[in-house]
N, C-alpha and C positions, 0 to 999 in steps of 0.2 A: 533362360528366363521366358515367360510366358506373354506373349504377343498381343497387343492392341487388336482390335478389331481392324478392317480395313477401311471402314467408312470414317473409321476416327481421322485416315489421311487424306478421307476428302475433303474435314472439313477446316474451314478458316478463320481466323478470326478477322471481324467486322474492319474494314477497312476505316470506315468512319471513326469507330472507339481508338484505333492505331491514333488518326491527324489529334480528335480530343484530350488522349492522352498525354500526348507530347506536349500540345499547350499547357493542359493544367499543370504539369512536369514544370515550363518556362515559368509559369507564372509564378510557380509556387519558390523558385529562384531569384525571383524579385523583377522578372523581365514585364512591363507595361502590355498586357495583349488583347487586344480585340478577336473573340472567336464568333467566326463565323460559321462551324464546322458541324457541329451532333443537330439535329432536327428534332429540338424542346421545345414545347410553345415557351415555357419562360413567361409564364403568368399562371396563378393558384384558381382552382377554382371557388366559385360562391360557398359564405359561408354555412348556407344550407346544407352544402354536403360534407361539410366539416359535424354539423351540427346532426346530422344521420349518420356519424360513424359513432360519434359519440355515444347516443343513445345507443345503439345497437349494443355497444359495448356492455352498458347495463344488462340486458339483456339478453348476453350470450348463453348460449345452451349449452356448449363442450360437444356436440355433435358434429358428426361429419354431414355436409353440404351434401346438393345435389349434383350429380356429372354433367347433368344436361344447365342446369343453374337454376337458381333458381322461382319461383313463379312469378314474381315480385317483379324482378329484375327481368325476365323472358316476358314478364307485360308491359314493361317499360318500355321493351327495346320494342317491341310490337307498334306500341302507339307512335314510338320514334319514325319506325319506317313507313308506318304510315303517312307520317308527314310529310315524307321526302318522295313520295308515293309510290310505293311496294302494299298493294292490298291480298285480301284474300291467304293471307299465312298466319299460323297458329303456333303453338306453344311446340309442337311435333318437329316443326318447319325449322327451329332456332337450337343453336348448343353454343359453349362460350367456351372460354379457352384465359389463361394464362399473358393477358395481351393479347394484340393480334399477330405479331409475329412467330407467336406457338400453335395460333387458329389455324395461321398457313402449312405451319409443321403437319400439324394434324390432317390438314387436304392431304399434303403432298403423302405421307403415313397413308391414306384411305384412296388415294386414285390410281396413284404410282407404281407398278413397279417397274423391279430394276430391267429399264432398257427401255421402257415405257418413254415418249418423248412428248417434251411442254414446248409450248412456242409461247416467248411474249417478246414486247419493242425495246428495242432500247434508243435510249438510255433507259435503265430501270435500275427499282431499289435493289439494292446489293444483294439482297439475304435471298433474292430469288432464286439465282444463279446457286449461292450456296444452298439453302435444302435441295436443288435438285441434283448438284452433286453429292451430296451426305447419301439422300434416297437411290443413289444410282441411275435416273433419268436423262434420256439425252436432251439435251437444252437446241433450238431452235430461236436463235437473234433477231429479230427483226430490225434493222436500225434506220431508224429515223434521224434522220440529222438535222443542224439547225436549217437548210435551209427547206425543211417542211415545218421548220416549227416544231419539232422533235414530236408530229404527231404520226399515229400509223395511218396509212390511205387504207382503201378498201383491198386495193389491188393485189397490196402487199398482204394483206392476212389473206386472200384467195391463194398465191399461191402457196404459204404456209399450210394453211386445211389442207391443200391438195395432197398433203405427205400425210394426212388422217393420224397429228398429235393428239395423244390421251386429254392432254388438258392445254385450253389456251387463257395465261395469264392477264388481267386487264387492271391499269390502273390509272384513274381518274378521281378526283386529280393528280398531278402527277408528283414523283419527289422518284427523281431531285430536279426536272424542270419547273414546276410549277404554273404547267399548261392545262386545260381541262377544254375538252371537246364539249363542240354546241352538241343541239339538241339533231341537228340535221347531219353532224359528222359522225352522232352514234348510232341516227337510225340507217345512213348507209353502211357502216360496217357491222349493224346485226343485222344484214340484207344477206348479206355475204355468212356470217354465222350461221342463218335458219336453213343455209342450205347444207351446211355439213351435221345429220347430227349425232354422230360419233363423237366428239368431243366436249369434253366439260368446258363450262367456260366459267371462271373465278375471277369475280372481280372486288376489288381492293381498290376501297373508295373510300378511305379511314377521314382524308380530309374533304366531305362531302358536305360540311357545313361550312366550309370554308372557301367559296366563289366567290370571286370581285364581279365588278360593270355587268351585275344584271344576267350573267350570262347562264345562271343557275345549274345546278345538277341532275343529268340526265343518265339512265342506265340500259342496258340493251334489251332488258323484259322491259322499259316500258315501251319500247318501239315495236317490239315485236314479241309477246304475251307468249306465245306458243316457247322461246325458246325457256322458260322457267321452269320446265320439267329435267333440266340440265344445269342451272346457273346457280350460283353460289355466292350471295352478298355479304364480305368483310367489312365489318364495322369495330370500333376501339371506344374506348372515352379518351384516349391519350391524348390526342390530339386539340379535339374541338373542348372540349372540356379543364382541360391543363393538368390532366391528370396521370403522365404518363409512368409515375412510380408506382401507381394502383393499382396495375398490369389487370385490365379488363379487356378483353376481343370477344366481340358474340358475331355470329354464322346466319345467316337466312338464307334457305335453300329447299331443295327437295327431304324430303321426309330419310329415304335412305340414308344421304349425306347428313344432314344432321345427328341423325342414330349414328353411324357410323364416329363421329367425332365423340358422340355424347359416352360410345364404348371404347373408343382409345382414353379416354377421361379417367374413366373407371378401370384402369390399367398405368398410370403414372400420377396426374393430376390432382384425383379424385375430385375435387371440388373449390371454388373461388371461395374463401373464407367471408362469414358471416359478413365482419366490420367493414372490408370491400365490397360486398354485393350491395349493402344498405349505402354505401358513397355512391355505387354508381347508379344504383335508381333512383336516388336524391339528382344527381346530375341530367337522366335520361329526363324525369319527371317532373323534375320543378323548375326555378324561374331559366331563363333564357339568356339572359340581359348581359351576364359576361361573355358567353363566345359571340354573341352579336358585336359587342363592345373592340373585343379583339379583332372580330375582324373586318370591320371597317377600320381598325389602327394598320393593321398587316395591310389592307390595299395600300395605306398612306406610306406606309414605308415599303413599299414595293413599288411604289412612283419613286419615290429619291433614290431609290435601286438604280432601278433603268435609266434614268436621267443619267446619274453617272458614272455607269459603264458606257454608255452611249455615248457619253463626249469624250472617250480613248479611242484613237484612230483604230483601224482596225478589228476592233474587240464587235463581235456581232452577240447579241442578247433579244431570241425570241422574248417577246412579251408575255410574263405568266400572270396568269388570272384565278387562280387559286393556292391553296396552301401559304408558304413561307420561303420559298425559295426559288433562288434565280440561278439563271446555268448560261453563263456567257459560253462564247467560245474565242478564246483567247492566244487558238494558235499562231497570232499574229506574233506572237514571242519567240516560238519556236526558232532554232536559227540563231537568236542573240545572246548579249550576256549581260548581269547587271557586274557593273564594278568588277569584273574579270571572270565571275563564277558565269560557266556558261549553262544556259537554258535549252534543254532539247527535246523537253514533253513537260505533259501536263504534271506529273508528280516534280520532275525537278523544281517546275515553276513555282510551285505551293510550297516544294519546301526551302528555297529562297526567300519567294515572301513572306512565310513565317519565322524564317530568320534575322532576314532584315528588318521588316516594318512591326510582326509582332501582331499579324493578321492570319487568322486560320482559317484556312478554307480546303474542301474536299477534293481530291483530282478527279477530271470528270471519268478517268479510265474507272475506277471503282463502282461505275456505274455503265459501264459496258459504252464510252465515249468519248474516247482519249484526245478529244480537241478544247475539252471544255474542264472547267472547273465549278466544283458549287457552293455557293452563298446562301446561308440559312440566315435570314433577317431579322430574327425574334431577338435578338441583343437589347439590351438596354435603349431609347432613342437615344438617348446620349453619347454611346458610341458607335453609335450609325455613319453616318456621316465623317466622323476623326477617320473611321475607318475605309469606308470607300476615299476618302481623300487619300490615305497610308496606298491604296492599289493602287489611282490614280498617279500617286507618285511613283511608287515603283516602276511603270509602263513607262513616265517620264524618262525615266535615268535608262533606259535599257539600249544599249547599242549596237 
C-alpha cells in the first residue's frame, strides 16, 4: 500500500479543538457546561458587514479573485495600519491568506526550510510549534514563566539570535496569556533585534485592537524603523471583528515576503471569495463601535477573572491586558486528588475539572507550559462567574 508523506506524521491535531470537542460531546449528552476553552470572540459583528456581503452577492461575477486580495480590501487594511501606526506601505507591501492561521502557514512555506530554525517564547499559540514541525524546522523555546509575567526579557532573545534562527516569532498580545508589552519593553527588545540582521522577525498581533488600562499597541518597526526591511505584520478580522468563520488573515511586510505569499496563493488558495472580501472591508472600513464596545466588556470580565483566581490559595495569575484570556498557574494542585482521582499535571487537572464541575478549560502544556492552564473569558456574562465559582470550588475539595 502506498505511503503517506512524512510530514503528514508531524502533524497534529489542535490541542485546543481535542478540550472543545469533548465539551460539545458533554454537552450534547445532556451534561450542564461552562467552556472556557476554543478562543471565539462570541460576539457577531455590525450589521454593516452583514449588509456588504449581501449586496456583493448581487453582484457577483463567477470570477476568480485576486492572490494578493483584493484592492478594496488591501486599501482597507492599509488605512487600518495606519491607524495602529505602520506608515509608508502600499498595496505591494500586503497579501492575505485564508485566516491568519494559513498567513503563518504561508510564512513558514516562504522562509523555512527543512532544518532552518524559528525561535519564539513560550507559552505560545499551539499552531506555532505545529507548522514548524509540518515544515521541518527546528523550533527554539524560549520560556517565560509566570514569574516574569510570561513575558520575554531582552536577555533572553540575545542569547536565542546568537544561534542566528531563520525567523523569530513575536506575539503581542498574547494567547493564551493575555499579556501585552509596553511601549518601552518593545523598544528594548528591538534593541537587541537591530542588531542581528539575519533573521526575520513575524509578528502576530491579530488581537491588536484589543489592549485594556491604556497600555495601547506597540510593534518593533515602530521603535526601531530600520528593522521593516525584514518584519512581517499578522493581522485577521477574527478576532477584533467577531468574525472568525470568515477566515480573513492579511500580511504587511516587505515587498518580496508579500509576493512571495501572494505566489504560494496562486498555487492552493487562489483567491478570498468576493462575499468575504466585501465583509471584511465593511469591517476594516466602517463603523468601530462594536469591537470598541467589546472591548471595554472583555477588560470588565477580565477583572472578575483575576479577582477570582486570586482568591484560591496558591493559584498565581499574571495580570493580562489584552485579548480574552487568562493563564493562572495552578500547579499548586499538582500532588493532590479531588475525591480519590489523583491530579499530577496540568492535563489531568482540566480533565477532572471538566468532569466533575463541567468547566472547560486548555492545559497550559498545549502551549508549551505545563504549570498553567487557560481561560478564554468570552462566555456568555452569565456563565462567567457560575463558572470560576465551579474552579473555585474544585481547588476547595482537593486534598
Amino acid at each position: 500500500m502506498p505511503q503517506l508523506a512524512q510530514r503528514v506524521g508531524r502533524a497534529k491535531p489542535s490541542a485546543i479543538m481535542v478540550i472543545a470537542e469533548k465539551a460539545k460531546q458533554l454537552k450534547a449528552a445532556g451534561r450542564d457546561i461552562i467552556s472556557f476553552s476554543i478562543g471565539v470572540p462570541n460576539f457577531l459583528p455590525g450589521e454593516h458587514v452583514y449588509e456588504a456581503a449581501r449586496e456583493a452577492l448581487k453582484h457577483d461575477s463567477g470570477q476568480y479573485g485576486s492572490n494578493r486580495g483584493a484592492d478594496a480590501l488591501l486599501d482597507a487594511f492599509l488605512k487600518h495600519i495606519e491607524a495602529l501606526g505602520f506608515s509608508g506601505y502600499g498595496r505591494l507591501n500586503l497579501s492575505i491568506g485564508i485566516g491568519a492561521k494559513q498567513v503563518l502557514y504561508n510564512l513558514a512555506e516562504a522562509m523555512l526550510d527543512e532544518g532552518d530554525e524559528i525561535c519564539f517564547a513560550a507559552p505560545y499559540w499551539t499552531t506555532y510549534h505545529d507548522i514548524a514541525d509540518i515544515v521541518g524546522a527546528k523550533t527554539n523555546v524560549l520560556h517565560c514563566g509566570p514569574e516574569q509575567n510570561y513575558k520575554l526579557v531582552p536577555a533572553q532573545l540575545e542569547d536565542a539570535l546568537k544561534r542566528k534562527p531563520k525567523v523569530f516569532l513575536f506575539n503581542n498580545p498574547s494567547n493564551p496569556t493575555g499579556m501585552v508589552y509596553t511601549r518601552e519593553e518593545i523598544a528594548a527588545l528591538a534593541d537587541v533585534l537591530a542588531k542581528y540582521p539575519d533573521t526575520w522577525i513575524v509578528t502576530d498581533d491579530i488581537y491588536n485592537s484589543m489592549v485594556f488600562d491604556g497600555i495601547g499597541y506597540h510593534n518593533f518597526v515602530f521603535a526601531r524603523p530600520e528593522l521593516r526591511d525584514r518584519l512581517v505584520f499578522v493581522d485577521s478580522v477574527s478576532k477584533t471583528y467577531g468574525m472568525p468563520s470568515w477566515r480573513v488573515g492579511l500580511i504587511a511586510g516587505p515587498e518580496s515576503v508579500a509576493k512571495a505569499v501572494t505566489t504560494l496563493n496562486s498555487n492552493h488558495i487562489t483567491s478570498v471569495p468576493d462575499v468575504i472580501t466585501a465583509a471584511a472591508v465593511a469591517a476594516f472600513a466602517g463603523p468601530q463601535d462594536v469591537p470598541r464596545a467589546k472591548c471595554e466588556e472583555f477588560a470588565g470580565k477580565r477583572d472578575v477573572v483575576v479577582e477570582a483566581l486570586r482568591a484560591i490559595p496558591g493559584v498565581v495569575c499574571p495580570r493580562p491586558q489584552g485579548a480574552f484570556y487568562a493563564f493562572p498557574d495552578i500547579s499548586v494542585a499538582f500532588g493532590k486528588s479531588y475525591k480519590g482521582t489523583k491530579i499530577s499535571n496540568d492535563v489531568e487537572f482540566c480533565a477532572a475539572l471538566l468532569e466533575a464541575t463541567g468547566v472547560a478549560c486548555v492545559p497550559g502544556s498545549a502551549f508549551g507550559e505545563p504549570r498553567a492552564m487557560r481561560i478564554s473569558y468570552t462566555c456568555p456574562t452569565a456563565q462567567l462567574k457560575p463558572g470560576l465559582e465551579r474552579i473555585q470550588g474544585f481547588f476547595a475539595e482537593l486534598t
